[in-house]
DRENDREN-111382 format. One record per residue: x, y, z of N, C-alpha, C in turn; residue number from 1. Coordinates in steps of 0.05 Angstrom, whole numbers. Atoms other than C-alpha are relative to their C-alpha. Layout:
BEGIN
R      npx      npy      npz     capx     capy     capz      cpx      cpy      cpz     i
R        X        Y        Z        X        Y        Z        X        Y        Z   NUM
...
REM end
This chain:
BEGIN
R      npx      npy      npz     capx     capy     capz      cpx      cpy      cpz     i
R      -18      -24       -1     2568     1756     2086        3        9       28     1
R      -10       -6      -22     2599     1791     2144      -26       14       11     2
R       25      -17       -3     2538     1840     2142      -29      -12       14     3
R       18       12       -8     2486     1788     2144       10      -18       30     4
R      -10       12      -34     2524     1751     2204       -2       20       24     5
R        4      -25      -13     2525     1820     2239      -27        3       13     6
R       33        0        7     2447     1821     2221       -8      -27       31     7
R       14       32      -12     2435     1746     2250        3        3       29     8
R      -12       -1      -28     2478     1759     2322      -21       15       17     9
R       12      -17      -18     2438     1821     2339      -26        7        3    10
R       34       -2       -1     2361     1803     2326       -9      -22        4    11
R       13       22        9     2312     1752     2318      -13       11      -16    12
R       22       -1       24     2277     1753     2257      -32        2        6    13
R       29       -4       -8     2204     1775     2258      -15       -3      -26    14
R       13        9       21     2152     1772     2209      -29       35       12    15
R       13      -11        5     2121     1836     2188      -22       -8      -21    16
R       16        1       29     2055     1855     2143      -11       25       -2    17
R        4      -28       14     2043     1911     2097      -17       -4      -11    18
R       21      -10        9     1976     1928     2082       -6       21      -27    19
R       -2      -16       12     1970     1956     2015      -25        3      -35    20
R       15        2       29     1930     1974     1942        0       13      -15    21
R       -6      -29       18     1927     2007     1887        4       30       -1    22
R       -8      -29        4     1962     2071     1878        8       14       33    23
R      -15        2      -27     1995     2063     1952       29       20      -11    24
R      -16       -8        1     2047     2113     1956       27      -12      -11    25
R      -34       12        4     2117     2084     1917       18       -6       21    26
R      -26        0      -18     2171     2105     1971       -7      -12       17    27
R        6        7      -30     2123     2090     2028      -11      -36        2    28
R       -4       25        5     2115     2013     2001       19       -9       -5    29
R      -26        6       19     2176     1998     1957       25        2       29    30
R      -26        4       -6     2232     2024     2009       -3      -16       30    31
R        7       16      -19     2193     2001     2079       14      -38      -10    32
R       -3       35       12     2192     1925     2047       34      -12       -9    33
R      -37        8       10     2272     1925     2011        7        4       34    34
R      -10        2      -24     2290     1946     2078        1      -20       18    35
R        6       23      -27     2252     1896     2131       19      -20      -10    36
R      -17       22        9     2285     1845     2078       20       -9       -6    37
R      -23       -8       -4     2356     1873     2078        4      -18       30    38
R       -1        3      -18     2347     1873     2152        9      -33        8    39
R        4       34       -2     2331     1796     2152      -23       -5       18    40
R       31       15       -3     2259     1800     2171      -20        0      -21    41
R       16       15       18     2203     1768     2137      -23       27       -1    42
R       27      -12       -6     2153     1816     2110      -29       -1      -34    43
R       19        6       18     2089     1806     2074      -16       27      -11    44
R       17      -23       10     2049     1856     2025      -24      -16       -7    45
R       21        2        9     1973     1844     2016      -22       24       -4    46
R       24      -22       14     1915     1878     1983      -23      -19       -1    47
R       34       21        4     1839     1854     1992       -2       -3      -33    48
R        5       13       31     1820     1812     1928       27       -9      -18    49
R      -24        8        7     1892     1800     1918       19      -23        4    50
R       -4       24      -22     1929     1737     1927       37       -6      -12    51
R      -25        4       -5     2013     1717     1928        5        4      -34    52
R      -14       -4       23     2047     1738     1858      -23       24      -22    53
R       20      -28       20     1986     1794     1834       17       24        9    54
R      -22      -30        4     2016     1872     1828      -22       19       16    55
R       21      -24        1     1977     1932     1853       28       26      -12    56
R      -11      -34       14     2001     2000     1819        0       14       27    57
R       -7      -17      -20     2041     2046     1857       -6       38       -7    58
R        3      -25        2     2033     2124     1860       25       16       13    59
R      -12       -3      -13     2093     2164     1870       -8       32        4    60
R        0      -24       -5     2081     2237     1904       22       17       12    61
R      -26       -7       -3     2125     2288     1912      -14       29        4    62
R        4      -23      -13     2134     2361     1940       15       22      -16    63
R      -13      -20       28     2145     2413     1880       -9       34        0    64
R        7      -18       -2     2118     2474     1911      -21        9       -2    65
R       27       -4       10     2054     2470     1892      -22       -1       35    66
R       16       -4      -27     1991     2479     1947       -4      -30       12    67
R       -5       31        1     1991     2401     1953       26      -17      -13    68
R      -19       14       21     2028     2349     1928        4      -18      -22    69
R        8        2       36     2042     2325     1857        6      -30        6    70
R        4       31        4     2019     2254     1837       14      -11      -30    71
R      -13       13       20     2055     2209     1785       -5      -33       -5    72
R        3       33        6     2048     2134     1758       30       -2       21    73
R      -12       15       -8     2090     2092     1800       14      -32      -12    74
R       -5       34       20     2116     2018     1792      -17      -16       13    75
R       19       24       -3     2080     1952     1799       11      -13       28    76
R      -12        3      -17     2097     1935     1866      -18      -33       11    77
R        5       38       -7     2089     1848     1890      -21       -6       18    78
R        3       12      -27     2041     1820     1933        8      -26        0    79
R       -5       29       -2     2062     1764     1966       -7      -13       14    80
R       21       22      -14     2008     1728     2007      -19       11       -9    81
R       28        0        6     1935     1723     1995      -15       17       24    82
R       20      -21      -35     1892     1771     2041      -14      -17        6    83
R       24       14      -11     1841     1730     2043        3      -25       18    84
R       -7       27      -11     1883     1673     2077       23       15       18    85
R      -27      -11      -25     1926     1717     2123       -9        3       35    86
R        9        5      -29     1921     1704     2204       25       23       19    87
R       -9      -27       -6     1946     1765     2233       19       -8       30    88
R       -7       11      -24     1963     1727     2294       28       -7       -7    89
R      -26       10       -1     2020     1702     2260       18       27      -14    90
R      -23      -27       -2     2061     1776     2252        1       17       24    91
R      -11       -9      -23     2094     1812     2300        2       28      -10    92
R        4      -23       11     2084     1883     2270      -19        9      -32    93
R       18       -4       18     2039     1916     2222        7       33      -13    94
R       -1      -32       11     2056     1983     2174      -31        2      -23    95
R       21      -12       22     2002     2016     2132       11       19      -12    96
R       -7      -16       19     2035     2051     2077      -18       39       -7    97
R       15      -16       10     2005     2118     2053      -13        0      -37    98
R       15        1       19     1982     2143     1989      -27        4       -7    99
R       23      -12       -3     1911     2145     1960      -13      -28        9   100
R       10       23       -9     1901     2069     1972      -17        0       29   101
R       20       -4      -36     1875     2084     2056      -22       10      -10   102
R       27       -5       -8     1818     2117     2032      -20      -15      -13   103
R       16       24       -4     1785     2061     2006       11      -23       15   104
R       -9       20      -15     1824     2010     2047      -18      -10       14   105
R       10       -6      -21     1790     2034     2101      -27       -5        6   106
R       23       12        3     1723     2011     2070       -1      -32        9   107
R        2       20        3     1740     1945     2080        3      -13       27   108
R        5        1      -22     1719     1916     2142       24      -29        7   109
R      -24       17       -2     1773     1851     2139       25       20        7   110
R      -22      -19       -2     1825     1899     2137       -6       18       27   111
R        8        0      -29     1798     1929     2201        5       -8       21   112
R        6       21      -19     1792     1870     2237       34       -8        5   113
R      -32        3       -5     1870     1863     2231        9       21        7   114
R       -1      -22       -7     1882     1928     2242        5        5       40   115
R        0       -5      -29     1849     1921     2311       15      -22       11   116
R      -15       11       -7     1881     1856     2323       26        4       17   117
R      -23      -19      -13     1954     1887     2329       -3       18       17   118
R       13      -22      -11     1920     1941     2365        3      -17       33   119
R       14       11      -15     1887     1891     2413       21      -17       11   120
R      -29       20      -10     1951     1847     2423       27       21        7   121
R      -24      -16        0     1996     1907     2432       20       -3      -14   122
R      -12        4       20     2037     1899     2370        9       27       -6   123
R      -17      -26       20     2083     1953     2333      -15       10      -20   124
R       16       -5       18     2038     1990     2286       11       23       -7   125
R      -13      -26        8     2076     2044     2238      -23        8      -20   126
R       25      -13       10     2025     2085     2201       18       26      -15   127
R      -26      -20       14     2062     2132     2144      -29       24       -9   128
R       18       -7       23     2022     2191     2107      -21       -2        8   129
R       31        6       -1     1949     2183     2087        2      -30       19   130
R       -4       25       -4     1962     2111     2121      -33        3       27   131
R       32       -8      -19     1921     2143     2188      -23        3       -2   132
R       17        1       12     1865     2143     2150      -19      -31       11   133
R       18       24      -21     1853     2069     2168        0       -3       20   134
R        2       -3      -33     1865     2079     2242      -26       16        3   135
R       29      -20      -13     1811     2133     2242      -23      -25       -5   136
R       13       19        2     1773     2079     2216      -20      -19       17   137
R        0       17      -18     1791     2031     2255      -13        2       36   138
R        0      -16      -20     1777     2079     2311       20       -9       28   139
R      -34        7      -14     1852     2063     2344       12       15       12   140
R      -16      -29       -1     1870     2134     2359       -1        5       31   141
R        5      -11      -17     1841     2147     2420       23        1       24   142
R      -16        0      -24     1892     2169     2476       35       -4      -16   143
R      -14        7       17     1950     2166     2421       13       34      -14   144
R       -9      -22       11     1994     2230     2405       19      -14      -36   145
R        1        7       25     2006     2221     2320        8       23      -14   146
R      -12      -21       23     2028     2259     2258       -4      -22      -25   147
R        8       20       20     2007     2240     2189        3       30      -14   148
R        6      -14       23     1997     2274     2119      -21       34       18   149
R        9      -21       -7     1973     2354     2138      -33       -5        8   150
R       31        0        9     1904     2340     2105      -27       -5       21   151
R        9       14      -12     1889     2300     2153        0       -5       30   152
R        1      -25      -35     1887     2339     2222      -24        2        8   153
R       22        5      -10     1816     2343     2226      -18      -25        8   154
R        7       18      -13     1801     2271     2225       18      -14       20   155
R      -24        7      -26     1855     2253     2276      -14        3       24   156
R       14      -11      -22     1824     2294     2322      -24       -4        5   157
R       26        9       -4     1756     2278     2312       -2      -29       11   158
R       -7       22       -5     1776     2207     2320        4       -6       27   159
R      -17        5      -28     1805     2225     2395       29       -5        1   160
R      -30        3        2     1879     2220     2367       14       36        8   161
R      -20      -30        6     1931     2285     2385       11        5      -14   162
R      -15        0       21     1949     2314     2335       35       24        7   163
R      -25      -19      -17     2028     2339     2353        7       11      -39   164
R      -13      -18       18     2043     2391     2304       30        7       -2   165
R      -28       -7      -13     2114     2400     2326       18      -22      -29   166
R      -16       31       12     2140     2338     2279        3       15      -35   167
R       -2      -11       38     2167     2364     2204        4      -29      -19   168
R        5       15       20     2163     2329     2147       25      -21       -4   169
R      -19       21        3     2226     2287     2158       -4      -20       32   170
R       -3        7      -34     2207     2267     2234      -16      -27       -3   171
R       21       14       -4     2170     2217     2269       -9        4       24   172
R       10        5      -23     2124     2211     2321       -1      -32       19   173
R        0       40      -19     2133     2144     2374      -25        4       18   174
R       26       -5      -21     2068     2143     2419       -3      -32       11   175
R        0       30        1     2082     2080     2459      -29      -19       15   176
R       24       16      -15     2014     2077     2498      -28        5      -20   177
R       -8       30      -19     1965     2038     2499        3      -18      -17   178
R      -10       25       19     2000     1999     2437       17       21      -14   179
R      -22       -7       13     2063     2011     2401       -3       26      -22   180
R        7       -5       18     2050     2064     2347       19       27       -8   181
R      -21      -25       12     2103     2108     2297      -22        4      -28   182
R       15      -20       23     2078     2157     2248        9       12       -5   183
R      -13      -16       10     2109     2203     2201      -13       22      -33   184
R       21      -12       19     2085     2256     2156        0      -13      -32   185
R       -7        2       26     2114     2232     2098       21       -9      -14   186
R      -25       21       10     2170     2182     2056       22       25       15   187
R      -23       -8       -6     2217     2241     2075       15      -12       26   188
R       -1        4      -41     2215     2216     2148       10      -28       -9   189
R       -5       28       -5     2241     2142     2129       18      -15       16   190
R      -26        2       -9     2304     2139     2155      -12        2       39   191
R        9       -4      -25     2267     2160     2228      -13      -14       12   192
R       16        8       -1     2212     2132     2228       -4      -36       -4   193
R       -5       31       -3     2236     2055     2204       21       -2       17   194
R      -16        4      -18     2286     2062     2257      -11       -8       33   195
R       14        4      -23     2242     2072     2310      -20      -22        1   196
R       24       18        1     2193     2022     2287       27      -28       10   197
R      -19       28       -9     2259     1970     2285        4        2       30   198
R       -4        4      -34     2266     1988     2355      -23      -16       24   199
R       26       12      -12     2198     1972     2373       -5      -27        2   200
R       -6       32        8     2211     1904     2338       19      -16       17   201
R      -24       11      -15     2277     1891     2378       19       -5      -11   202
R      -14      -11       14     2316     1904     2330       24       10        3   203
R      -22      -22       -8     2385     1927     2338       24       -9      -13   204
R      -20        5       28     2436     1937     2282       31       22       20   205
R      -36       -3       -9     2517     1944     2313        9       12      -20   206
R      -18       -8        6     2561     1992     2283       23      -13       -4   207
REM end
């Protein structure tokens, strides 16, 4: 199509991977992934213990006035590589979804170890939501101005990350030293936040 020719002229294809597991935020899996693959880059979803054609359950949350925000069943969302056989070396950017999935993710020391990889190779790393959860982890933060889910302001900081308050719930934060890294409070921010990450990629979609 004219679209995809448009697509092909003004990038090179890359090869993302999305880190994800049960009860991973809906929007902040589901629209990241249709997108990269609109785009016409390659991107992979994995979950430890999970391997190319298994599901993890999604969680969709939402903002209804309440002191937090309200949780819901989601859909069955694909993986499509094996974690346990994925070489991190071979993608060129890394997102971590939100949701409630990061706070055990984050137990998992494989998932880590890729984490720092991208980190360690100066790679694009978008971090949505609870997602920062595995950066604190990871302990990635340090020297790194960020924005994530509210909740989650005191470990940012403890971590050695800045936490910029300034950023609303549709924004993002870019923090390009000393490795690529966008963050956004929350699915509202998608539109911002996968823009800037495609930029980071090299990315660049013609009007």
């Amino acid at each position: 199509s004219d679209v995809a020719s448009l697509f092909r002229t003004t990038m090179a294809p890359k090869r993302i991977l999305m880190i994800v597991g049960d009860f991973v935020e809906d929007y902040e899996a589901m629209v990241p992934y249709q997108m990269l693959l609109m785009i016409g880059h390659h991107c992979d979803s994995v979950s430890p213990g999970k391997k190319a054609g298994d599901k993890v359950k999604t969680a969709i949350h939402d903002f209804e006035g309440d002191q937090t925000y309200t949780e819901k069943p989601g859909h069955n969302f694909a993986i499509t590589a094996a974690f346990d056989s994925i070489d991190p070396a071979s993608y060129d950017g890394l997102i971590i979804p939100g949701g409630r999935a990061p706070e055990y993710l984050r137990l998992n020391d494989r998932v880590l170890e890729i984490v720092k990889h991208f980190v360690d190779k100066k790679k694009p790393v978008a971090s949505i939501c609870h997602g920062p959860q595995v950066l604190t982890a990871a302990d990635v933060l340090k020297g790194h101005s960020l924005t994530a889910y509210s909740t989650l302001k005191p470990e940012v900081i403890a971590c050695g990350g800045k936490w910029d308050d300034s950023c609303p719930v549709d924004g993002v934060i870019f923090s390009a030293e000393p490795y690529p890294l966008v963050t956004g409070v929350a699915w509202p921010g998608h539109p911002k936040w996968m823009r800037r990450f495609l930029e980071c990629l090299g990315t660049k979609i013609d009007a």
